[in-house]
C-alpha positions in Angstrom: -7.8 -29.2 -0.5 -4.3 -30.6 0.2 -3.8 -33.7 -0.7 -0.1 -35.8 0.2 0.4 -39.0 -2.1 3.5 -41.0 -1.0 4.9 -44.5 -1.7 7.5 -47.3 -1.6 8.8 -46.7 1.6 9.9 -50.3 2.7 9.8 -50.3 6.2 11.4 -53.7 7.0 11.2 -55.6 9.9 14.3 -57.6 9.3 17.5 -56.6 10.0 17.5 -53.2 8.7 20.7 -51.8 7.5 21.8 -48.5 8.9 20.7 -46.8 5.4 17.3 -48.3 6.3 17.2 -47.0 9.7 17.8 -43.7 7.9 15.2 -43.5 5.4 12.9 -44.2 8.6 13.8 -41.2 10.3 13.3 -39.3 7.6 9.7 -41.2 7.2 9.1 -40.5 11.3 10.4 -36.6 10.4 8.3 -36.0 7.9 5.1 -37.4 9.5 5.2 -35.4 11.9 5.5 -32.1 9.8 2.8 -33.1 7.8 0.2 -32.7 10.7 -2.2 -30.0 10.1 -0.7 -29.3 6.5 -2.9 -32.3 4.7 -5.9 -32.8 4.5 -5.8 -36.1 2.8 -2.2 -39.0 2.6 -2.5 -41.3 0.5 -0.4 -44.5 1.1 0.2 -45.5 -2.3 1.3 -49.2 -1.6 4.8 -50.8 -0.3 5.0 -49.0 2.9 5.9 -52.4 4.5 7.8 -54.6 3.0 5.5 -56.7 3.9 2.3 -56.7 5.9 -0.1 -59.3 8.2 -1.5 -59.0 11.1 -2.5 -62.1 13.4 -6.0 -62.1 15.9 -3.3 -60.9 18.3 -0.3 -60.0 16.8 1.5 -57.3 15.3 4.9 -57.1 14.1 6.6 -54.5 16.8 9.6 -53.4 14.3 6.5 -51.0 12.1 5.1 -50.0 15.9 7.0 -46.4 15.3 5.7 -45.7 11.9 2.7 -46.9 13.1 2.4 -44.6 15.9 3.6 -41.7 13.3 0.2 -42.6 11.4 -1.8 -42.9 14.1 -1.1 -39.4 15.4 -1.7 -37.8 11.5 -5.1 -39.5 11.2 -5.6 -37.6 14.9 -4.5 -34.6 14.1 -7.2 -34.5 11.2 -5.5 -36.1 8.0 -7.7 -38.3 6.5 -5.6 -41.8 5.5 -6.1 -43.8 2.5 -4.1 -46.8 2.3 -3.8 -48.8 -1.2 -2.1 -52.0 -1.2 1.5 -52.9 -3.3 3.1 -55.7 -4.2 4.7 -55.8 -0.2 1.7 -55.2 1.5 -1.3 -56.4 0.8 -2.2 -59.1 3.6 -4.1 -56.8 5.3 -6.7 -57.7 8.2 -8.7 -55.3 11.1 -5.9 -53.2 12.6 -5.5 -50.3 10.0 -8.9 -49.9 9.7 -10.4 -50.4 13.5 -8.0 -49.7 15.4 -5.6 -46.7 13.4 -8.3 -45.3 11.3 -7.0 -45.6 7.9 -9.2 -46.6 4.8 -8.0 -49.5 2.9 -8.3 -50.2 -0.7 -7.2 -53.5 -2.6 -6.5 -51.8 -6.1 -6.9 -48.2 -6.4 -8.5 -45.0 -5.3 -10.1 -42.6 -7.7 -12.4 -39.3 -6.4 -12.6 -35.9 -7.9 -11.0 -32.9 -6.3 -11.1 -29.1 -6.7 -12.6 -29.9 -10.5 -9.5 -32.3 -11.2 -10.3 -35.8 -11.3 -7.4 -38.0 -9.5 -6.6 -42.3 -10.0 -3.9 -43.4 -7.8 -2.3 -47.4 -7.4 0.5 -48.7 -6.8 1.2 -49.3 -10.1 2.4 -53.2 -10.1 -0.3 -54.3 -12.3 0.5 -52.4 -15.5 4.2 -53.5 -16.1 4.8 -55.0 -19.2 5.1 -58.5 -20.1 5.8 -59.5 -16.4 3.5 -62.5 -17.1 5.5 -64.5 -14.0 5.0 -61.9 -11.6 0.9 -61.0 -12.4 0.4 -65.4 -12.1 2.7 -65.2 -8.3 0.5 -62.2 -7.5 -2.7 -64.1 -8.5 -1.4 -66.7 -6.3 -0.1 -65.4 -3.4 -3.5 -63.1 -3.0 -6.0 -66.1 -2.7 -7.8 -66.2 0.6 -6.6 -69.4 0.9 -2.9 -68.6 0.7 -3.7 -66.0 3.8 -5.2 -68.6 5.8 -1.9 -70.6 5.6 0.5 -67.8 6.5 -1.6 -67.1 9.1 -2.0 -70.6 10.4 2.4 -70.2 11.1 3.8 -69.2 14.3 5.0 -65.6 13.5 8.3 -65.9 13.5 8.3 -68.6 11.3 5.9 -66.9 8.4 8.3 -63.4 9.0 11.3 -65.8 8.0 9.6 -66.8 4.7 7.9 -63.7 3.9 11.5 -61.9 4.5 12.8 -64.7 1.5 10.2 -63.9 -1.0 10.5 -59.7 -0.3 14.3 -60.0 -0.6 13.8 -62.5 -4.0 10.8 -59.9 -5.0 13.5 -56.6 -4.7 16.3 -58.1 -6.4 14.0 -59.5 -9.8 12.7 -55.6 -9.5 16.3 -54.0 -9.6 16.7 -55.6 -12.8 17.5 -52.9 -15.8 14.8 -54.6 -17.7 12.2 -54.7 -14.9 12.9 -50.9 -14.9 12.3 -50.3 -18.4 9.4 -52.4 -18.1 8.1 -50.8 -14.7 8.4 -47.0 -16.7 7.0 -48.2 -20.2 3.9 -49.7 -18.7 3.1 -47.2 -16.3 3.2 -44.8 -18.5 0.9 -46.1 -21.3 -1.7 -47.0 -18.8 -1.8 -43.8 -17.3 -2.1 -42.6 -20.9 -5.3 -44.7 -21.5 -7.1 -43.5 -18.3 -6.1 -39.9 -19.1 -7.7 -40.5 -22.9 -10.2 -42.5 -21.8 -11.4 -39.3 -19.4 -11.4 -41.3 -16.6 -9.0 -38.9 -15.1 -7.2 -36.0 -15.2 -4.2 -36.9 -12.9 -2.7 -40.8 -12.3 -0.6 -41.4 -9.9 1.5 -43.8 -9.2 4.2 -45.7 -7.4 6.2 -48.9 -7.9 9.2 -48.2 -9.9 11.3 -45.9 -7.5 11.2 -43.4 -10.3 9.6 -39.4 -9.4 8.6 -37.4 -12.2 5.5 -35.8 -13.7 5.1 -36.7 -17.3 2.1 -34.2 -19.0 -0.1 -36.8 -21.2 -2.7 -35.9 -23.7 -3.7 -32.9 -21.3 -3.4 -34.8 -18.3 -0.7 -35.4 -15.5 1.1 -39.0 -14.7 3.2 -38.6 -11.7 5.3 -41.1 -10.2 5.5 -41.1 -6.4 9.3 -42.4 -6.8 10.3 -43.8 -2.8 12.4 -43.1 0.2 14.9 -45.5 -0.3 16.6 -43.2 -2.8 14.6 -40.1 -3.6 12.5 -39.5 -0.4 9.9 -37.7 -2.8 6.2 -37.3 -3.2 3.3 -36.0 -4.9 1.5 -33.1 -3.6 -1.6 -31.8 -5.0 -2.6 -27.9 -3.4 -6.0 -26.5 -5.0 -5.8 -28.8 -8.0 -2.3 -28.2 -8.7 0.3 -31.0 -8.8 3.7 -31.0 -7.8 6.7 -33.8 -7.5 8.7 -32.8 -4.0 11.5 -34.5 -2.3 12.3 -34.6 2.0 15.1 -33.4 3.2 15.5 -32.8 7.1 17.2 -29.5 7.1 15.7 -28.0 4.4 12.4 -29.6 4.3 10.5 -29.6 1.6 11.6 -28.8 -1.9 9.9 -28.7 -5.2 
């Protein structure tokens, strides 16, 4: 099976640098080479930088990507799409009307005799007590009842705020340590546990593959900086990165 793990892209539907508009097209590019090579992508969280969608309304700046998505999960590609710390607000259009299967916290199944766990990641930072109250907060049904109740330009305007505020507390040099420490020691408990032979994760904008206790952690790293990804071919994991002229390279 060939299986496609990518996260932390950040699509951003407010004023987009030119860097930003960038990364996209390397996004868009890379879409559309990956028809009829995967099987399976799995969306490992912060796609958007932030996600809702109204009874009628979309936000038009993601309509690209979305149409990118659209034409993989036509093409064949199976589309698993686990919510970050950006996007998690989701309602019916990924699922009815693109295809894609959501999941809140993580996805786990068992392929080619490995046994796979991927999430975001945001969760198992350390001592980010702040952060896992806000997120406890801001995911309360009640709290998406309220954004949705705002005209849309309105709620954008906030929810651009509190992505901007979210980024920069992330950048920190001890949100990073924090992000790589606690990643890694969870993924060292499911490994032990034998929950699973390969995690996988995104969230701190850092690609690697660390080998733990016979096992694999790899970090999905992003395409703000890295444009890299996981790829798992017959059971065997690799870190790649994007790049337009060469494509992809281990």
């Amino acid at each position: 099976m060939r299986i496609c793990i990518i996260s932390d892209l950040h699509c951003k539907f407010s004023k987009p640098s030119a860097e930003d508009l960038e990364n996209l097209g390397l996004v868009m590019d890379f879409l559309t080479q990956a028809r009829g090579k995967y099987d399976l992508m799995i969306l490992a969280g912060d796609i958007f930088d932030l996600w809702y969608d109204w009874q009628y309304t979309i936000i038009k700046q993601y309509f690209p990507l979305l149409v990118k998505l659209y034409e993989l999960k036509l093409s064949g590609c199976r589309i698993v799409y686990i919510s970050g710390n950006h996007d998690f607000w989701f309602g019916d259009f990924l699922p009815d009307y693109l295809g894609l299967e959501l999941y809140s916290e993580f996805y786990e199944f068992t392929v080619d005799n490995k046994k796979v766990y991927v999430c975001h990641g945001d969760t198992h930072t350390l001592n980010d007590f702040r952060y896992q109250a806000f997120r406890r907060l801001i995911r309360i049904p009640l709290m998406k009842k309220f954004f949705g109740l705002l005209h849309p330009d309105l709620a954008l305007g906030l929810g651009s705020k509190m992505s901007r505020s979210s980024r920069a507390r992330l950048d920190l040099p001890r949100m990073r340590v924090r992000k790589n420490v606690g990643l890694q020691a969870f993924a060292r408990n499911v490994i032990v546990s034998g929950r699973a032979d390969y995690v996988i994760m995104g969230h701190s904008h850092n690609p690697g593959l660390h080998e733990i206790a016979g096992g694999v952690y790899a970090n999905s790293g992003d395409w703000i900086s890295h444009h890299s990804f996981v790829e798992i071919i017959a059971g065997d994991i690799q870190i790649k990165q994007y790049n337009k002229k060469e494509g992809d390279i281990a």
